[in-house]
N, C-alpha and C positions, 0 to 999 in steps of 0.2 A: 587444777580445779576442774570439776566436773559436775552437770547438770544429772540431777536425780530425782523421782518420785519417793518421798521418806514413809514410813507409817509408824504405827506407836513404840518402833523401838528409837528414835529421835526426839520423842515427847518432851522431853527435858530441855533443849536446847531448843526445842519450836516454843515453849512458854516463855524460855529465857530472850529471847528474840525477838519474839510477839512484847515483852514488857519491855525490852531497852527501846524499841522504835515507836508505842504506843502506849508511857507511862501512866499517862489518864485513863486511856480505857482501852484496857489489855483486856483478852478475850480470856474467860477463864479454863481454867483445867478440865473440867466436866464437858466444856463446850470443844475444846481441840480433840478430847476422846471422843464425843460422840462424830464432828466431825470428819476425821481422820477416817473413821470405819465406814463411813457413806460411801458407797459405791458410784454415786454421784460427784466425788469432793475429790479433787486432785491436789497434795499440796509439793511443789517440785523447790529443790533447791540447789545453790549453787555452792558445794562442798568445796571445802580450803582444809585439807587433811581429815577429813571427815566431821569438821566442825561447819555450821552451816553461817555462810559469810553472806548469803540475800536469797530469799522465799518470795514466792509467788503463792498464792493459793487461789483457787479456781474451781468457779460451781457452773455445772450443765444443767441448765435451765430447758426444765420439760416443754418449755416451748421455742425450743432448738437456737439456742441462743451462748455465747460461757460467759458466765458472770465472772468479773478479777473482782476476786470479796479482799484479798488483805495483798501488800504488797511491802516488804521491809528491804534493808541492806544495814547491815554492822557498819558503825560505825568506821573503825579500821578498812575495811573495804570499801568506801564511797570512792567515788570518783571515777568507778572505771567501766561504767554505763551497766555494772549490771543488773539496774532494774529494766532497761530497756533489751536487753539482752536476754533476762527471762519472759518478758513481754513476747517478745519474738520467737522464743521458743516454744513459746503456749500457741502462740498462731502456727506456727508450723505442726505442731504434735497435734489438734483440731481440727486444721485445716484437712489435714488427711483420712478424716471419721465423716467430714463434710460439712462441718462448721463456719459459718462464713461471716457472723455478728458476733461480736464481742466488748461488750462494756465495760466501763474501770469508770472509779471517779477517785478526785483527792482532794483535799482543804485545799482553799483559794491560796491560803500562805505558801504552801507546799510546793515553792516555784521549781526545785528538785525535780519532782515528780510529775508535777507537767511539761518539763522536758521531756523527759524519759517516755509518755505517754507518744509524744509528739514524734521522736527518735525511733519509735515503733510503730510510726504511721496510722496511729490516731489522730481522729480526730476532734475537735470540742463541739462536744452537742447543745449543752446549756448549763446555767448556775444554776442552782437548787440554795435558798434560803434556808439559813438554819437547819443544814442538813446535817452538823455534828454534834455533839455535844461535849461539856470535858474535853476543851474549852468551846463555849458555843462559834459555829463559823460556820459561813458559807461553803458551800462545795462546788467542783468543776467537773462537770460528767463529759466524759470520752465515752466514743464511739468509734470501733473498725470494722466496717463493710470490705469482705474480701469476694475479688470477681473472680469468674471462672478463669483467667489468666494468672491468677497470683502468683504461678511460679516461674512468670515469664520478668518479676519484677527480680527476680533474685540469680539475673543473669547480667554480670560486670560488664562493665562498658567496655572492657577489652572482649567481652564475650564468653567468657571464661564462666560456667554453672555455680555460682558461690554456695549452695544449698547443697555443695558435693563433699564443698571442702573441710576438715577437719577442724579448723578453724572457726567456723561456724556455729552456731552465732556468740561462743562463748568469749573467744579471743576479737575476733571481727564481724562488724556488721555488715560487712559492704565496703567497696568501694567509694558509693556516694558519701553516705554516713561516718565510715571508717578511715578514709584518708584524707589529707589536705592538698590545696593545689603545691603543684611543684612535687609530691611524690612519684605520681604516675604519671607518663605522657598520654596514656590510652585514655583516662580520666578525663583530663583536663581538656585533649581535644574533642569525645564524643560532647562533652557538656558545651563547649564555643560552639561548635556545629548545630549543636540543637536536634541531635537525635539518638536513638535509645542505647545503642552499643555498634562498636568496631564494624561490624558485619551489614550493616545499613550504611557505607560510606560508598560511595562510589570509586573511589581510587582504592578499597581494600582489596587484598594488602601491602602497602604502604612500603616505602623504605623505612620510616622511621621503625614501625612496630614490628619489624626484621631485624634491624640492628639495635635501635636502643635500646639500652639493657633496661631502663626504667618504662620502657612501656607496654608491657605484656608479661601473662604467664603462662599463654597459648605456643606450643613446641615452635620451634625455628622451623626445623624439616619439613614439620606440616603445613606453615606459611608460606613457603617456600612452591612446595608442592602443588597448593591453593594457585597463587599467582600464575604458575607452570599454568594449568588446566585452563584457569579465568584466559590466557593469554592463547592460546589455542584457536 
């Protein structure tokens, strides 16, 4: 699976996508062509053999701001966070042009999608009354304010750059996000400790994150070498 920007030679399958996840009020054909061609209008998806398995779409709002306008996942593909996943990818691929506000909202029922919001480190700004229509409902507006540090969040508690890794953000979100206690020892203990990653401990590095094999993916040799110099 791989994360893409489509344009109108996907047309087909972004209507067919846009109607299985929003049978009431699917956006029409005239409207995805005119869209798609704005120079403004990014619509990014996450391709499963060149079929698209969950879409993001995303407007840059002249007053420097990305709007999240539509947000789906296929049916057959739920479950496996990638709406939060392309969430995370819009913040990174923005973040780097210098965007740092980005709003989404979704039906109050849509408890799905406010995880996912959540997942990607929004957060809820307010209800909006009868902000839907087909069927009439409430909506939940997200907000994410990103600081000049953002890319200091997307450094593992072992220490380890996750924004490096291949993995990213399609397979995994993180350490925090992506694993359970008892996977990682590196994990487990920066978050007991109560601080940001491996490199902020004062005993690093550790016997533990030298030898056990569940707690790092930072080289042995270079640990090893660390502690040489620290010890000096």
């Amino acid at each position: 699976m791989e994360i893409k920007r489509l344009d109108e030679a996907y047309l087909e399958d972004i209507i067919a996508i846009n109607k299985e996840n929003f049978p009431n009020d699917f956006w029409k054909r005239e409207d995805w062509t005119e869209l798609i061609s704005d120079k403004d209008c990014f619509y990014f998806a996450c391709l499963c053999e060149d079929k698209i398995a969950a879409n993001i779409f995303v407007y840059k709002n002249p007053d420097g701001y990305i709007k999240i306008m539509n947000i789906g996942v296929r049916e057959e593909f739920r479950g496996n966070n990638l709406a939060a996943k392309l969430l995370t990818y819009v913040t990174d691929t923005f973040y780097d042009e210098g965007y740092k506000i980005f709003y989404g909202e979704t039906r109050k029922s849509n408890f799905a999608m406010q995880k996912s919001f959540e997942k990607a480190g929004y957060s809820f700004r307010c209800l909006a009354e009868d902000m839907y229509e087909n069927p009439k409902e409430d909506g939940y507006k997200y907000q994410l304010l990103v600081g000049d540090n953002y890319y200091l969040t997307k450094i593992g508690k072992c220490g380890f750059y996750c924004g490096s890794c291949p993995s990213y953000p399609l397979e995994c979100l993180g350490c925090v996000s992506g694993n359970k206690g008892g996977v990682c020892y590196s994990r487990d203990c920066v978050l007991e400790k109560e601080i940001g990653f491996c490199g902020q401990c004062s005993e690093f590095p550790c016997d533990e994150i030298i030898d056990n094999k569940k707690a790092t993916v930072l080289d042995e040799s270079w640990l090893r070498w660390k502690r040489k110099e620290k010890n000096k």
